[in-house]
C-alpha positions in Angstrom: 0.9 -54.3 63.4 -2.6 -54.4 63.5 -4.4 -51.5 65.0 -5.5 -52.5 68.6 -3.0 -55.3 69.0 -0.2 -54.8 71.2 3.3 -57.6 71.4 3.7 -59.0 74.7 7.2 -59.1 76.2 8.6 -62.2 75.5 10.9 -62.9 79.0 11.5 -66.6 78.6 10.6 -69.4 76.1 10.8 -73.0 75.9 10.1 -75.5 73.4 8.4 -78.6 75.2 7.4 -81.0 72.9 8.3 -81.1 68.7 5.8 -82.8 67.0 5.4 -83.8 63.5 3.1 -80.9 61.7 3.6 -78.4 65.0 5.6 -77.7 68.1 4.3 -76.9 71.7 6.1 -74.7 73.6 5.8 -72.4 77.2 6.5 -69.1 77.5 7.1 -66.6 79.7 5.0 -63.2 79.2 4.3 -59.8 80.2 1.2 -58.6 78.2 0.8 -55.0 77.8 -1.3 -54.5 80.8 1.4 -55.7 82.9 0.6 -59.3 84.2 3.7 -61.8 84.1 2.6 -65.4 83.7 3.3 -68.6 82.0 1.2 -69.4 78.6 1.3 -73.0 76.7 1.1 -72.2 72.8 0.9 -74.9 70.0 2.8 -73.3 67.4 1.4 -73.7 63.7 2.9 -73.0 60.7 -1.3 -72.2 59.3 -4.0 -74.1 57.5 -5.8 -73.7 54.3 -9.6 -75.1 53.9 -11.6 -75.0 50.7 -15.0 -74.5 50.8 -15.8 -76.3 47.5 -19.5 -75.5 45.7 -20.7 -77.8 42.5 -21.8 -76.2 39.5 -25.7 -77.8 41.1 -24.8 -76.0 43.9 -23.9 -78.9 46.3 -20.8 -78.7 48.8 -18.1 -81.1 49.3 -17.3 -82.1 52.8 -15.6 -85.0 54.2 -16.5 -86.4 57.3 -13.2 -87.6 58.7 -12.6 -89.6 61.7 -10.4 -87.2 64.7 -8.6 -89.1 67.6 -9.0 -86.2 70.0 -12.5 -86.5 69.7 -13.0 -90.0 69.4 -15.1 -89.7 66.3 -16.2 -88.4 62.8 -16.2 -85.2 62.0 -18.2 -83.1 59.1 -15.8 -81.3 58.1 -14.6 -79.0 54.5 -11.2 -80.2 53.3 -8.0 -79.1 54.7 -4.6 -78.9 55.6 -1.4 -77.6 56.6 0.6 -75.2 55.2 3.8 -76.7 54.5 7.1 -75.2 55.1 7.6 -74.7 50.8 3.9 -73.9 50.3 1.4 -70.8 50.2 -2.2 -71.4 51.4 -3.5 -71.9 48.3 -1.2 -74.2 47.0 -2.0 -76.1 50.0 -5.7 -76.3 49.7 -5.0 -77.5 46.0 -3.5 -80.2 46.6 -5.6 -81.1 49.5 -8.9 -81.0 47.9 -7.4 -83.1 45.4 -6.0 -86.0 48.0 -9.5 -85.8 49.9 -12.2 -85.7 47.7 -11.5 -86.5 44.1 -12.3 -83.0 43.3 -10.3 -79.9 41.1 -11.5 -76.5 41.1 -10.7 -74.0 38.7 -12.2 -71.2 40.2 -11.2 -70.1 43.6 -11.6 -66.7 45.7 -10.3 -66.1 48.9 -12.7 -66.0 51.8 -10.9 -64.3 54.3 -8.0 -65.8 57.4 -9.1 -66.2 60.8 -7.0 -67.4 64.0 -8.4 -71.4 64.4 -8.1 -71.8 68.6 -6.1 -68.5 69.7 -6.5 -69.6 73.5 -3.8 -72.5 72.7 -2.6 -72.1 69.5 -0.8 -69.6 66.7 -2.8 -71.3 63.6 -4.1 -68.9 61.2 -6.9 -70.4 58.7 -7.0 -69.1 55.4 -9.9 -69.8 53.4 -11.0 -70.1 50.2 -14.3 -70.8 47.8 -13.7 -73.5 45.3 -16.0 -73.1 42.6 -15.8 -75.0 39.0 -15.5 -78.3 40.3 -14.2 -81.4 38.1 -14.7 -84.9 39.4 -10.6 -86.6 38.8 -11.0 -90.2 37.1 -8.8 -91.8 39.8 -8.6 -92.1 42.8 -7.5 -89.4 45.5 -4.3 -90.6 47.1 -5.1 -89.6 50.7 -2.3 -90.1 53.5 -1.9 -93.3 55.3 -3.3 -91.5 58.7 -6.3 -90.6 57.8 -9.7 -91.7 57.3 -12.1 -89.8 55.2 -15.7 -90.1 53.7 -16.9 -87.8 50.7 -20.1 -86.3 51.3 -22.5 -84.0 49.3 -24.8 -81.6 50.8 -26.8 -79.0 50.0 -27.0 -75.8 52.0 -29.9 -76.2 53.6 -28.1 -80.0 54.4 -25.3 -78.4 55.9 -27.0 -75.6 57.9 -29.3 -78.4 59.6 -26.4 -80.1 60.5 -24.9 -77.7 62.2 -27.8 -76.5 63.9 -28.9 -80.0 64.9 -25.8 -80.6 66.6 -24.2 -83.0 64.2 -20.5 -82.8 65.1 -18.9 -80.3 62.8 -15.6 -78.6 63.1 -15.7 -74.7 64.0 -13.7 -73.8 61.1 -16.2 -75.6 58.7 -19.0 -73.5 60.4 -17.0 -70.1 59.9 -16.1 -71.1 56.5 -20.0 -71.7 55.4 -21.1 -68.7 56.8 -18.1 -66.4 54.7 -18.9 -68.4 51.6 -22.4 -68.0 51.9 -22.7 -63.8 51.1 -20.8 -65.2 48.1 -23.2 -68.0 46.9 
């Protein structure tokens, strides 16, 4: 265990709602400084982004319409970790379904908890680096819809300082892959 990080006591638990990438569930806690109390958790089994850099230096976002917030997001590709999967096999084939794109170059960025006031999701990030344009088509999932865009850093950073909606995780992201760039 991590140093500073201490378990709380599980007392009772209870799954509330299954859902198709995630479950929600209740539990009951006592957290090491004593306090009993109910806490709702989405339980994730993880993400895996790509931060994906051309050879001109461009990066490859979508901007991908969410239903929670009723609109497009910028956003760098993702997805979830399935149950068979490791994170990087993950972003793989997600970069490929969402933008077109194949890397052949990629270092990890680092892992970092997504929302950890509601939810167990790790994000583990990568830099995509060596890109190759695929001659057909991605083949995205029926649920989703998803624009490719191109932006240079100075692109990116003025959209998230102008207050364009962007995803946290895509903010984090650029930040860790820019010491790298």
């Amino acid at each position: 265990m991590p140093l500073g990080q201490e378990p709380a006591e599980l007392i009772r638990q209870k799954l509330f709602y299954a859902a198709r990438k995630f479950d929600f569930d209740v539990s009951e806690l006592r957290l090491p400084n004593g306090s009993v109390g109910d806490w709702a958790c989405i339980v994730h089994p993880g993400g895996a982004m790509a931060v994906p850099v051309t050879d001109d230096g461009l990066f490859v976002l979508v901007r991908q319409y969410r239903f929670a917030m009723k609109g497009r997001l910028l956003e760098f590709p993702a997805g979830t970790v399935e149950a068979h999967e490791r994170p990087l096999s993950t972003i793989q084939r997600e970069i490929q379904e969402e933008t077109g794109y194949k890397a052949s170059t990629w270092k990890v960025l680092g892992e970092f908890p997504n929302a950890p006031g509601y939810s167990d999701e790790i994000i583990y990030a990568y830099l995509a680096t060596g890109l190759a344009k695929l001659t057909e088509a991605p083949e995205r999932d029926e649920d989703e819809d998803i624009e490719v865009v191109l932006m240079s850093a100075d692109e990116l950073e003025q959209a998230i300082l102008s207050g364009e909606p962007v995803d946290a995780k895509t903010i984090a992201a650029f930040y860790m892959a820019k010491a790298s760039l």
